[in-house]
Each structure stands twice: as C-alpha cells, then as structure tokens.
C-alpha positions as CSV (number, residue, x, y, z in Angstrom):
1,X,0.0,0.0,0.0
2,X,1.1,3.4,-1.0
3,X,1.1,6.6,2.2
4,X,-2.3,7.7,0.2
5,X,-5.9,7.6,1.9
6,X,-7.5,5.0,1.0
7,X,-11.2,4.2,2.1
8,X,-12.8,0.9,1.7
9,X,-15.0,-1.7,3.7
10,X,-12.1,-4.0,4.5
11,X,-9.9,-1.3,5.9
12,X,-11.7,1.6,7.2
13,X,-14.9,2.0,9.6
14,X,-17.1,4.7,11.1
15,X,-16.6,4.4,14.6
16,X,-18.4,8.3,15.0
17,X,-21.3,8.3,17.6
18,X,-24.3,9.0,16.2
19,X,-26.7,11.6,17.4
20,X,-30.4,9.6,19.3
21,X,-32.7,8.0,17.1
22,X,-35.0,10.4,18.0
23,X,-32.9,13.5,16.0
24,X,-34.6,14.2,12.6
25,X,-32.3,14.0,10.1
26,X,-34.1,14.7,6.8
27,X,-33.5,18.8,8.3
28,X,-29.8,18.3,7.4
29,X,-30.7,17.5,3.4
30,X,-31.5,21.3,2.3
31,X,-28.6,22.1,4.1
32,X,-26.3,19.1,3.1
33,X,-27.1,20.5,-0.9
34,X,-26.6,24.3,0.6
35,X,-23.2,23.1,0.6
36,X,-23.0,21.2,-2.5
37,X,-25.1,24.3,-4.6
38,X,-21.4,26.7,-4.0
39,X,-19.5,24.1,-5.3
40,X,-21.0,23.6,-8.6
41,X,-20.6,27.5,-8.9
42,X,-16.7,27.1,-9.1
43,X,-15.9,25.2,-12.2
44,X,-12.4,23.9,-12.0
45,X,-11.4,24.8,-8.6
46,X,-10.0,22.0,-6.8
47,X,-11.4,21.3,-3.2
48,X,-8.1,22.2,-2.2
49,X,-8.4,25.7,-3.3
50,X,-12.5,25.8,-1.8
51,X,-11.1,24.6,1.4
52,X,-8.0,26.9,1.8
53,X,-9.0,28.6,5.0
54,X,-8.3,32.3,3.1
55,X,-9.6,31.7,-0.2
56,X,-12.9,29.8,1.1
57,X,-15.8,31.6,-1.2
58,X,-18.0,33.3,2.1
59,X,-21.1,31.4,0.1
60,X,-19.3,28.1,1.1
61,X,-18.1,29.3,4.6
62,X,-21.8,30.2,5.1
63,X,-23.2,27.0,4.5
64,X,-20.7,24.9,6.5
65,X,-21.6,27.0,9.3
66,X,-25.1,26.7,9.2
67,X,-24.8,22.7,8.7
68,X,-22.3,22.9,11.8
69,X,-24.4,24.4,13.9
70,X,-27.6,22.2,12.6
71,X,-25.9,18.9,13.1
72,X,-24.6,20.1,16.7
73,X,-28.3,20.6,17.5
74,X,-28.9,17.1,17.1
75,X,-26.2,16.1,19.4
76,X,-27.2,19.0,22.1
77,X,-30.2,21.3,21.9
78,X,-27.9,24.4,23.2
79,X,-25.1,22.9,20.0
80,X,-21.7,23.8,20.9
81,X,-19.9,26.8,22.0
82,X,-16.6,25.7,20.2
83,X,-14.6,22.8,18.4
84,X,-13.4,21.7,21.4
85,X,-16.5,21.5,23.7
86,X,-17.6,19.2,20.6
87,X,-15.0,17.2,20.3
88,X,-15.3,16.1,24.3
89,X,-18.6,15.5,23.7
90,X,-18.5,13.3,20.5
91,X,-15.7,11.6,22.6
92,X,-17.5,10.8,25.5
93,X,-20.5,9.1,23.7
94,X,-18.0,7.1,21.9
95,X,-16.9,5.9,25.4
96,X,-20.7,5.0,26.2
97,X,-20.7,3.2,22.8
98,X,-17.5,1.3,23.3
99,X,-18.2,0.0,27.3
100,X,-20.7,-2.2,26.2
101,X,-18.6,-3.7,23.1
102,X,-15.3,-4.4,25.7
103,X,-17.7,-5.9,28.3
104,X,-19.2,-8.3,25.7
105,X,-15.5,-9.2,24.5
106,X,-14.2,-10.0,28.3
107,X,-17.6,-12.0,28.2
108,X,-17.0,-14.0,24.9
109,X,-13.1,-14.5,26.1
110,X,-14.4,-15.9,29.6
111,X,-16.7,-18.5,27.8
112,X,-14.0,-19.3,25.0
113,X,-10.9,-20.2,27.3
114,X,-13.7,-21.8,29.8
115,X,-13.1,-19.7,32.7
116,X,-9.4,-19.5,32.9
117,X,-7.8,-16.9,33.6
118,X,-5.4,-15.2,30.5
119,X,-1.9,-13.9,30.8
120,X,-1.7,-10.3,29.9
C-alpha cells in the first residue's frame, strides 16, 4: 500500500457516535445540498483551493456553518460553544458506545478459554 488515503470496507470503519434516534435527520438534506449548490458554482477549482481557509468563497463558509451548527443541535439542543466542547462531547458518547462492546469481548473471552484466567 502506498502513504495515500484509502477508504474501503475492508480497511476503514465509522466508529463516529451518532446523534439519538430520535434526531430528525431529513432537516440536514436542504442544508447538506446548501453546501454542495457553492460548489457547482466554481468550475475547476480543486477542493483544495474551496477549502483553503483564506480563499474559502463566504457562500461556502456560510453553508458549513449553518450545517455545523444544525448537526450540533442534534447532538445537544444548546449545540456547541466551540470545536473543542464538541469534540469532548462526540468523545464521550464514543466511550458510552464502546463500554458495552469491551464488556461483551471480556464476556466471549471468559466463555472461550472456559473460565481461565489469560496472561496479559
């Protein structure tokens, strides 16, 4: 394998907490294709260039925001006050998510080596 990304079944999977059930998601589609609409509008820029934090077209910045904020709301009805109170957050559901997974494994290991204790 080459240092690229490279994104497939087999190698990589979504581990991100998704917001409750309950969180309507079909809001985020007008504002998924806000996003997309700014991109049509720049014919042969590279994402590269839309993405550069000083070039970004405001149209662009606009709609990221907008989705940002929308998405957060689904997580937490207040959103988040910055990057980093949403990145403890999103954290600490995965946390919730992943206690359940590592009991069930010390579970399945107990019944597979019938009890014994493991070297570790």
């Amino acid at each position: 394998m080459k240092s690229d990304y490279m994104y497939s079944v087999g190698v990589v999977y979504i581990t991100f907490p998704m917001p409750p059930k309950s969180a309507n998601l079909s809001r985020l589609e007008p504002l998924a294709q806000a996003v997309l609409d700014p991109l049509a509008t720049h014919h042969g820029a590279s994402l590269a260039d839309l993405y550069d934090p000083y070039l970004m077209p405001p149209n662009l910045r606009r709609a990221h925001r907008v989705l940002d904020r929308a998405v957060g709301r689904l997580y937490r009805r207040t959103g988040f006050a910055s990057e980093r109170e949403r990145v403890e957050h999103l954290f600490a559901l995965y946390e919730k998510m992943r206690t359940p997974l590592s009991a069930a494994a010390a579970v399945r290991r107990h019944r597979i080596h019938g009890g014994k204790k493991l070297a570790q």
